[in-house]
C-alpha positions as CSV (number, residue, x, y, z in Angstrom):
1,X,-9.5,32.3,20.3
2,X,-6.6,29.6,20.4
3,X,-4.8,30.9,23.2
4,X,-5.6,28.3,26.0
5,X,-4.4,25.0,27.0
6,X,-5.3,21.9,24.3
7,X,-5.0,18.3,25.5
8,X,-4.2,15.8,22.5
9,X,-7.1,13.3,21.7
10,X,-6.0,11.9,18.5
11,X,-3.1,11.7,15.8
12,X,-2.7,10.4,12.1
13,X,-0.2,10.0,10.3
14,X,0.3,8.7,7.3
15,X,-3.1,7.9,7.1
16,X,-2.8,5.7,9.6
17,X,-4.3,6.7,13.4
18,X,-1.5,6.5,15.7
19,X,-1.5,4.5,19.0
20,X,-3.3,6.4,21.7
21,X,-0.1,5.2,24.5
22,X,2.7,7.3,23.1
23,X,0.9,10.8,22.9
24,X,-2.5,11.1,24.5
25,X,-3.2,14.0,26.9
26,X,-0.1,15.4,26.0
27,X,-1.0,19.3,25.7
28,X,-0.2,21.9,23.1
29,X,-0.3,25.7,24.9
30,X,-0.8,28.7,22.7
31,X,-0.4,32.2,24.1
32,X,0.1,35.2,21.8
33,X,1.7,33.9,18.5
34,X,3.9,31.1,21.1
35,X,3.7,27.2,21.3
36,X,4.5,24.6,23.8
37,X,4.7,21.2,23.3
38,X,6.2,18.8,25.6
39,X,10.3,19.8,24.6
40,X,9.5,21.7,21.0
41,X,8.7,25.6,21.5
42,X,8.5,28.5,18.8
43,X,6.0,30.9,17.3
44,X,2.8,30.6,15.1
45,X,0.7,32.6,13.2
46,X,-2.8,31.6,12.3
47,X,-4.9,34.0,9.6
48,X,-7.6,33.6,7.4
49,X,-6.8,32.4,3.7
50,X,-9.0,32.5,0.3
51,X,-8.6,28.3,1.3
52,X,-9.4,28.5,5.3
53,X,-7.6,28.5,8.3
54,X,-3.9,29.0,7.5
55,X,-0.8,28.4,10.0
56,X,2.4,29.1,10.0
57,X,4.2,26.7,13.0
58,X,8.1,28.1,13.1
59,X,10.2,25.7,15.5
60,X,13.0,27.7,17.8
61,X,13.5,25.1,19.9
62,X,14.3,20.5,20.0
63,X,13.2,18.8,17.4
64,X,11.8,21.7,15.3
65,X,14.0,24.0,15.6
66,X,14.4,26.3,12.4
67,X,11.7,25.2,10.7
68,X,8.2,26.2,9.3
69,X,5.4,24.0,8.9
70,X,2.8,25.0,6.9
71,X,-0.6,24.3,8.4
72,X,-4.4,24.7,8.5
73,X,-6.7,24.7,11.3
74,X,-9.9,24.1,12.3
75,X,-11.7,25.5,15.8
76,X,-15.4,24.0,16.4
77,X,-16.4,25.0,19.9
78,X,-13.7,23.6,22.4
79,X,-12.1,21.1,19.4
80,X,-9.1,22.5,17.5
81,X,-7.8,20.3,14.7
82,X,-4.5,21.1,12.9
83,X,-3.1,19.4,9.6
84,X,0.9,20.1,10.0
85,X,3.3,19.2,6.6
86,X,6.4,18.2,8.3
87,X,8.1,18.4,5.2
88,X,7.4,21.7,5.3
89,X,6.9,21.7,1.3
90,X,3.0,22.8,1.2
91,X,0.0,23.6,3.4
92,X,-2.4,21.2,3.6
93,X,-5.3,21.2,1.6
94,X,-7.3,18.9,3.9
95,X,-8.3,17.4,7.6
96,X,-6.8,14.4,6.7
97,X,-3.3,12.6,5.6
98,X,-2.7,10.3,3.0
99,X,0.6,7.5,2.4
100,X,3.5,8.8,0.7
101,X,2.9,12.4,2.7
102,X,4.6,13.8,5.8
103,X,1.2,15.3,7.0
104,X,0.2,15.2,10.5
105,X,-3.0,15.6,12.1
106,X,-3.5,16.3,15.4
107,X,-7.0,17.0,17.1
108,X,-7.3,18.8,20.5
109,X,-9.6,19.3,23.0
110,X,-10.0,22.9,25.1
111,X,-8.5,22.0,28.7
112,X,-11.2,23.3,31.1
113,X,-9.6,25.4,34.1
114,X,-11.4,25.6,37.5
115,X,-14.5,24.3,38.9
């Protein structure tokens, strides 16, 4: 279900919304435990945990590469929301981030393919 193409509407960090200029409709593929986004690639896996969606996001390639961010997720309808800990140190417990954390949340929208 989150295999597909997912075009970047929003990002927090910090707890603070970041501007819309520097990332927006950048896209995030996913395709069979792979990710793409813009020069960072690697592998995920997603699974259901006693807390909710849990992710594993494992870097291979620029600026990520060689490390694992523990993540949840979210999918309602075509909207895909994912809470990264780029400090890697623990999964996030919540859809939102908070000063003095290196959470990130991202929220995607489903790219719609043909007419």
């Amino acid at each position: 279900m989150l295999d597909g193409t997912w075009i970047l509407d929003r990002a927090e960090l910090v707890g603070k919304r970041l501007p819309d200029d520097g990332y927006r409709g950048s896209k995030l593929e996913l395709s069979r435990g792979t990710y793409r986004f813009q020069d960072d690639r690697g592998t995920y896996r997603a699974r259901l945990e006693a807390g909710g969606n849990a992710m594993d996001v494992v870097g291979a390639e620029c600026p990520n590469a060689g490390k694992t961010l523990p993540s949840s997720y979210e999918l309602q309808g075509d909207i895909l929301r994912i809470c990264y800990d780029l400090s890697g140190e623990t999964r996030p417990q919540r859809f939102s981030t908070e000063p003095g954390t290196r959470q990130f949340l991202a929220t995607y929208r489903r790219e719609r393919t043909g007419s």
